[in-house]
C-alpha positions in Angstrom: 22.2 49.6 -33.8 20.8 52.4 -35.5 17.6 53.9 -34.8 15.1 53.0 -37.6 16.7 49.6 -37.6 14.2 46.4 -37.7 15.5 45.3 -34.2 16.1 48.9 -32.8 14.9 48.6 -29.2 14.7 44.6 -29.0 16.4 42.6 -26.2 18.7 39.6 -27.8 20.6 37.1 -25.7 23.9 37.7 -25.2 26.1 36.1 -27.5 28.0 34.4 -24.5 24.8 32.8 -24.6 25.2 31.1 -27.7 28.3 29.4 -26.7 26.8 27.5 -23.7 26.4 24.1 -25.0 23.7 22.0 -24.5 25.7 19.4 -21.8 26.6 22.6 -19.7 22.7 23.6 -19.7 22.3 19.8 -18.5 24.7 20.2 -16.2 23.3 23.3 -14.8 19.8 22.0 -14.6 21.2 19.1 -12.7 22.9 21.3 -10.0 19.4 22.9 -9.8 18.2 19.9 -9.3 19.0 18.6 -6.1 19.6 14.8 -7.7 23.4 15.3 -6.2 25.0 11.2 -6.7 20.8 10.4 -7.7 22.0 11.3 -11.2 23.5 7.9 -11.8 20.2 6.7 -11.9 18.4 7.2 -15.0 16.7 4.4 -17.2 19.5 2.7 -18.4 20.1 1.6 -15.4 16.9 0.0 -14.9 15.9 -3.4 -16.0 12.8 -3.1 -17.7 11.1 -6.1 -15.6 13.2 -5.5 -12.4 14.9 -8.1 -10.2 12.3 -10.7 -9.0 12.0 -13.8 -11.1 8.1 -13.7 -10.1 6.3 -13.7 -13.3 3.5 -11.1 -12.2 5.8 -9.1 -10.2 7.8 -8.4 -13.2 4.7 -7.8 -15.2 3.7 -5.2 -12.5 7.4 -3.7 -13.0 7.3 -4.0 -16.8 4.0 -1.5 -16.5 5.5 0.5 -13.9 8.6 1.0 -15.9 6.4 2.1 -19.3 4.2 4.6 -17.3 7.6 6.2 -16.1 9.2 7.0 -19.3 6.0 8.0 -20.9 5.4 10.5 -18.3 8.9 12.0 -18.2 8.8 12.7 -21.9 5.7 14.3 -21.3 5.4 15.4 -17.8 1.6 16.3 -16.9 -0.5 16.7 -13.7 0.8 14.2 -10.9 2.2 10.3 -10.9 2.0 8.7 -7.4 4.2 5.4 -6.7 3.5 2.9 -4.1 5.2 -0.3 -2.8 7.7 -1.8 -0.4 11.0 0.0 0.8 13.1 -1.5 -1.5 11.3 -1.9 -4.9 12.7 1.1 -6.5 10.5 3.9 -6.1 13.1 6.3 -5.6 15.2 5.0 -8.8 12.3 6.0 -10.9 11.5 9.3 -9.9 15.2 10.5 -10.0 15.3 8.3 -13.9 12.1 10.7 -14.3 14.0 14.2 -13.3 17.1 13.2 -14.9 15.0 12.1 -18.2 13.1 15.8 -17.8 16.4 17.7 -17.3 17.8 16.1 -20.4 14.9 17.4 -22.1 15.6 21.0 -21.0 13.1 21.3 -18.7 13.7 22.7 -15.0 12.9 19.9 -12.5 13.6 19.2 -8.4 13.4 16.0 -6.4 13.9 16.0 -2.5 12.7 13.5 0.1 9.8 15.0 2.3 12.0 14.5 5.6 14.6 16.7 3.8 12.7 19.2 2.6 11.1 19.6 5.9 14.5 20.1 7.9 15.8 22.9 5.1 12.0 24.8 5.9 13.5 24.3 9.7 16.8 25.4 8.7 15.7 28.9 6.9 15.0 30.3 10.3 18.6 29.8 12.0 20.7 33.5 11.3 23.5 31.7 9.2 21.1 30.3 6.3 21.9 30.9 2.6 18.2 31.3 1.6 15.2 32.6 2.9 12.6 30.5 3.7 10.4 32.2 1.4 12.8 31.9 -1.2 12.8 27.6 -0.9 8.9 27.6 0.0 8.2 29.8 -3.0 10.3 27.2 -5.2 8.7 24.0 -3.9 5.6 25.4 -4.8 5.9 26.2 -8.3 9.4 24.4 -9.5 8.2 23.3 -13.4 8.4 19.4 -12.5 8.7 18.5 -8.5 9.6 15.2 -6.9 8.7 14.5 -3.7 10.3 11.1 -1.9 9.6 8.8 1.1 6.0 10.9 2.0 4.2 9.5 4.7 8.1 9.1 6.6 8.2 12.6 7.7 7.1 13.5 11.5 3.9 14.5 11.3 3.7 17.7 13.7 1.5 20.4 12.9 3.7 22.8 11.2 5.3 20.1 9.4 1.6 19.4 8.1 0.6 22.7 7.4 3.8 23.3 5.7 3.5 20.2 3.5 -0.2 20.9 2.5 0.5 24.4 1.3 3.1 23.3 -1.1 1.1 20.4 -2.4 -2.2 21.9 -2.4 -0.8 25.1 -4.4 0.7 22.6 -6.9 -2.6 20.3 -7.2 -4.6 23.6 -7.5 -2.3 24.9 -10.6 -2.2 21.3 -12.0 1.8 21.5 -12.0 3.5 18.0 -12.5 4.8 16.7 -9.5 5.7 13.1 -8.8 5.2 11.4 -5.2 6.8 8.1 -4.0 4.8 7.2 -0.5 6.9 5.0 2.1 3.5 4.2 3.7 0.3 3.1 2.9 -2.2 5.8 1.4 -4.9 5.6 4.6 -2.4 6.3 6.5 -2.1 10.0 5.4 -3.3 13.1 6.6 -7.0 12.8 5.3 -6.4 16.3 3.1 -3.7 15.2 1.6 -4.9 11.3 1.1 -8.2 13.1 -0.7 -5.8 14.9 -3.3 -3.7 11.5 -4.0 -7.1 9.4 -4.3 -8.5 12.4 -7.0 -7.9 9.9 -10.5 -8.9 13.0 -12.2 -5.5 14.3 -11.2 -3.0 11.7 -10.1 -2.3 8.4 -11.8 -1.0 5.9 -9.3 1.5 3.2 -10.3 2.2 0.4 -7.8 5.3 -1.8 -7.6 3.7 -4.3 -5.4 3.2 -5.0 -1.5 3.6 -2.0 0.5 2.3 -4.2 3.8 5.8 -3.0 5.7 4.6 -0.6 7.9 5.7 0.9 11.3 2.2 -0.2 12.8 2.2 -3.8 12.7 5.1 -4.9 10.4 5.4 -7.8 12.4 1.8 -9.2 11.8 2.6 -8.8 8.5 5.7 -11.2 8.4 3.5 -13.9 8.9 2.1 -13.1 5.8 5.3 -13.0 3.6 5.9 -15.7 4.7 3.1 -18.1 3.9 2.1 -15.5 0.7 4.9 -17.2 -1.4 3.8 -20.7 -0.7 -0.3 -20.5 -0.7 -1.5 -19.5 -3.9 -4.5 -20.2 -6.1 -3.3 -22.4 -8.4 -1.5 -24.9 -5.7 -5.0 -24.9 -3.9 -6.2 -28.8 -3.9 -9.9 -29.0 -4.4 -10.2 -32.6 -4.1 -8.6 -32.4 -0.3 -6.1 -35.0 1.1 -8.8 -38.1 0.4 -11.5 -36.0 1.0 -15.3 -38.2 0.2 -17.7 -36.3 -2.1 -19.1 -33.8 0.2 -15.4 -32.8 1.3 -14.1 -32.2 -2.1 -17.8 -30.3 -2.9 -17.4 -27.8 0.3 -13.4 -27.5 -1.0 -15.0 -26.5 -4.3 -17.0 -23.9 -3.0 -14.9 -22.1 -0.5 -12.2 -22.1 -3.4 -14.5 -20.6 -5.8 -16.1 -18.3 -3.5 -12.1 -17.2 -2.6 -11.7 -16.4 -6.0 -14.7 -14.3 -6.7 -13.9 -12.5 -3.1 -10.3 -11.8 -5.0 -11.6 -10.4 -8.3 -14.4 -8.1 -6.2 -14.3 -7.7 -2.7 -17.3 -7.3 -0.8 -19.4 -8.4 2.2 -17.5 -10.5 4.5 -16.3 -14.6 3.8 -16.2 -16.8 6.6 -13.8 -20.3 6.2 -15.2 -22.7 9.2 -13.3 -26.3 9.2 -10.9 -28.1 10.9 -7.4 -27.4 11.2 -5.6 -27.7 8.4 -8.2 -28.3 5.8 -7.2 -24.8 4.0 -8.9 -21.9 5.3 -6.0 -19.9 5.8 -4.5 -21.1 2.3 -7.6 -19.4 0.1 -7.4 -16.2 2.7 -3.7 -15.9 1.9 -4.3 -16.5 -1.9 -7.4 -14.0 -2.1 -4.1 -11.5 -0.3 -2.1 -12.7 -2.7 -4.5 -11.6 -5.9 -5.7 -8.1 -4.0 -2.3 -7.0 -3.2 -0.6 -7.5 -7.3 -3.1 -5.0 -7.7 -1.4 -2.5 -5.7 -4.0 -2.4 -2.6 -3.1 -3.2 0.9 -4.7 -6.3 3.0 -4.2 -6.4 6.4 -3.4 -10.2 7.7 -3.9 -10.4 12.0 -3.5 -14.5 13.2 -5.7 -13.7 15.7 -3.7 -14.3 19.4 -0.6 -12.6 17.8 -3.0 -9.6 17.0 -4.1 -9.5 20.7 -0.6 -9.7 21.5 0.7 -7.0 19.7 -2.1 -4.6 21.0 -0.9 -5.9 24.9 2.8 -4.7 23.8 1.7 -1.3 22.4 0.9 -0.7 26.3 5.1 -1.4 27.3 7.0 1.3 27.2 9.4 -0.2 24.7 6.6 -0.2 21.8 7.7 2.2 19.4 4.0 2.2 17.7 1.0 3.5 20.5 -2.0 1.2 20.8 -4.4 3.5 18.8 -2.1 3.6 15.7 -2.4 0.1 16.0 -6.1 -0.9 16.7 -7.3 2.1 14.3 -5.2 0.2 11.4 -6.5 -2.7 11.9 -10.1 -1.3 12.7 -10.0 0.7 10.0 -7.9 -1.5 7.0 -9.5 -1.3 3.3 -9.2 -5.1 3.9 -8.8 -7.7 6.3 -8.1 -11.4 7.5 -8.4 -12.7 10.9 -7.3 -15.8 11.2 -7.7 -18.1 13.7 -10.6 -16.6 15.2 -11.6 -18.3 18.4 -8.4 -19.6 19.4 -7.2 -17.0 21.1 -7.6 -16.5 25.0 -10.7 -15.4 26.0 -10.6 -12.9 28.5 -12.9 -10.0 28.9 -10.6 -7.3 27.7 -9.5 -9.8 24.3 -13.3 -10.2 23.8 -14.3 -6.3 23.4 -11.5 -5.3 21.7 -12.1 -8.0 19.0 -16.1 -7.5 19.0 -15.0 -3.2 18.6 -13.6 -4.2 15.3 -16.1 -6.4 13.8 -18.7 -4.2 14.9 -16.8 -0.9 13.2 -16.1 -3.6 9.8 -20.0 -4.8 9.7 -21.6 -1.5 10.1 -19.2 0.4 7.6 -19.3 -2.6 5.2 -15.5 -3.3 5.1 -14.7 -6.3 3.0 -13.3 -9.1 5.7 -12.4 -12.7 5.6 -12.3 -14.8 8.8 -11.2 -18.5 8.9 -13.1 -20.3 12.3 -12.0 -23.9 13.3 -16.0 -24.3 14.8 -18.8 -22.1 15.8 -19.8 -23.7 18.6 -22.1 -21.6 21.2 -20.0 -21.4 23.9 -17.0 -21.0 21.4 -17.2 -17.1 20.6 -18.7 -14.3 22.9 -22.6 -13.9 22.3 -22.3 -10.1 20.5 -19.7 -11.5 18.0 -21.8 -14.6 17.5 -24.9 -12.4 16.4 -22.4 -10.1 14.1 -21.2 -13.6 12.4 -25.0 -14.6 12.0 -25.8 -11.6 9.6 -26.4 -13.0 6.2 -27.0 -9.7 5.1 -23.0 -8.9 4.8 -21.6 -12.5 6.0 -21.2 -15.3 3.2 -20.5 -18.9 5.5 -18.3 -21.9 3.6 -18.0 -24.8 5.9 -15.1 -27.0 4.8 -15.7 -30.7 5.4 -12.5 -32.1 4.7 -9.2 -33.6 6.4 -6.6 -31.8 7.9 -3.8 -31.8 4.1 -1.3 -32.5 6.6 -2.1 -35.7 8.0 -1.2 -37.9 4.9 -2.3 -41.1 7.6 -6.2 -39.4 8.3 -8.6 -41.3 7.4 -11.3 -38.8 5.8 -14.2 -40.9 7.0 -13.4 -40.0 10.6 -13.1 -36.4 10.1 -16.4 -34.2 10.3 -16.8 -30.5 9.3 -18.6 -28.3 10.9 -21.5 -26.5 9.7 -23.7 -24.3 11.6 -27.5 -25.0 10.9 -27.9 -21.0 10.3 -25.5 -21.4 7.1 -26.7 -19.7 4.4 -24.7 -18.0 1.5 -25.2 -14.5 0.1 -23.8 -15.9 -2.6 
């Protein structure tokens, strides 16, 4: 080109350039990518309202599904998904890269376990890339996607590591998307601060993420009964219950249901077994949990049992993980309080976490078959006595299962302190 000339001294592509179609600039973007087999899963290969036949879980889907493809066509600041091992988190964030790549744009996804081992890996002598080299990518990659966090082993390093990269990315406001394989409070509580920060994450839940390595097995009690006590199957009128049982049936079940909608203060079930404490505490779970928060659900003697086992050698969760979830829960229901045996050790570890729950205001629901004074330590008794926080609903009716009571024989009891907040 001659000197003089309008383009004299401008860089052009080469013209090999031009020839590089735009499937072999997909394909390169998807070796970039670190999808690897992943790739097959892209939104075509999603049903729109996922697999359940539960009406509100495939309305929860339907939105989950929307919120995907609207932010992979325009990927900005970070999208957090949250729900049970299983419900497809990691099929929508690699639908989200692959829909990102297609539109030309330089994305990443890796699991947080993963990406942890290659930052191990960088130091060994026979490495292909520097550890600056990946840690530099991780941290400013256009679009990142980060799987299963909260699964990694939380060791110092591993932490520090792991903050860096996301605190760089939340600090330049560069898209990232997150799938968590735990609950959020269980989280370091930097990182948890930067995934609860609305102003910068939007968070999409596909449902129940009660699974968790510290007390999975309380929480199969709750499956269990969650798809069989609901709401609407709730019986105000009892199983022949007289007026004043169908009236106390009335209020705990509306008081349940204004508990659901906005928890607060604490709800306390007293009755007889059977007459459908545990049903409305399941059902306010039920309602809490489609909106993507967690509940924890402890049947009282199987709590206590648990926390004995975290002492065996064979528990793979230690006792602190476990009372500090519980302690500590956004939420809780303990069920069956007062039926469990009452030794001295079972008695302070219960009245440690209703005293933590009253004095940090902890939304709480506990079902009691009586209150009777020699029924429930003294300390706990006083806690329970607090109208200040604790709403009391007495349920006067018959047990639903005995089709053969005879409701005039069956008494409630209520506890001549009983006064609602409500």
């Amino acid at each position: 080109m001659e000197v003089g000339h309008p383009n004299f001294g401008k860089a052009f592509p080469c013209s090999c350039q031009d020839r590089i179609t735009q499937s072999q600039k997909i394909e390169r973007l998807q070796r970039q990518s670190n999808l690897g087999g992943l790739t097959r899963l892209n939104f075509k290969s999603l049903n729109s309202t996922g697999k359940s036949e539960d009406h509100q879980t495939q309305e929860r889907y339907s939105q989950t599904y929307n919120a995907a493809i609207e932010y992979a066509d325009n990927p900005d600041m970070w999208l957090l998904f949250t729900g049970a091992s299983g419900s497809g988190k990691t099929h929508f964030l690699a639908a989200i890269i692959t829909r990102v790549i297609e539109n030309n744009l330089q994305a990443f996804y890796i699991s947080v376990p993963d990406l942890l081992d290659h930052l191990r890996s960088t130091f060994t002598p026979s490495t292909d890339i520097s550890y600056d080299q990946l840690f530099q990518h991780l941290r400013t990659v256009p679009v990142l996607a980060l799987d299963d966090l909260g699964s990694h082993a939380t060791t110092p390093w591993a932490q520090e590591k792991l903050n860096q990269i996301l605190s760089h990315r939340f600090n330049s406001q560069l898209p990232t998307i997150i799938a968590l394989s735990v609950p959020i409070r269980q989280l370091d509580p930097q990182l948890r601060a930067r995934l609860e920060d609305k102003n910068v994450v939007g968070h999409v839940s596909l449902g129940d993420q009660s699974v968790t390595s510290t007390h999975w097995q309380l929480d199969r009690i709750k499956s269990a009964l969650k798809s069989r006590m609901t709401f609407s199957n709730f019986d105000t009128k009892g199983n022949r219950a007289e007026p004043t049982g169908q009236e106390s049936l009335q209020r705990a079940f509306s008081a349940a249901k204004l508990f659901s909608q906005e928890p607060s203060g604490w709800l306390v079930f007293v009755g007889p077994e059977g007459s459908g404490k545990t049903h409305l505490a399941i059902a306010v779970v039920r309602e809490i949990e489609s909106k993507g928060e967690y509940v924890c659900f402890a049947f009282v003697p199987d709590l206590l049992d648990h926390l004995r086992y975290t002492f065996s050698p064979q528990s793979a969760v230690t006792y602190d993980q476990l009372f500090e979830d519980v302690r500590t829960s956004p939420y809780l229901v303990l069920d069956d309080l007062g039926s469990h045996s009452s030794t001295p050790w079972a008695e302070e570890k219960l009245y440690q976490i209703i005293v933590h729950r009253q004095e940090a205001r902890l939304p709480t629901i506990i079902t009691l078959r009586d209150f009777m004074e020699d029924h429930l330590p003294a300390p706990v008794q006083s806690r329970l006595k607090d109208i200040s926080i604790v709403s009391w609903f007495p349920i006067l009716a018959p047990d639903f299962r005995d089709k053969g009571a005879n409701p005039k024989s069956t008494k409630g009891t209520k506890p001549n302190y009983y006064k609602s907040r409500r």
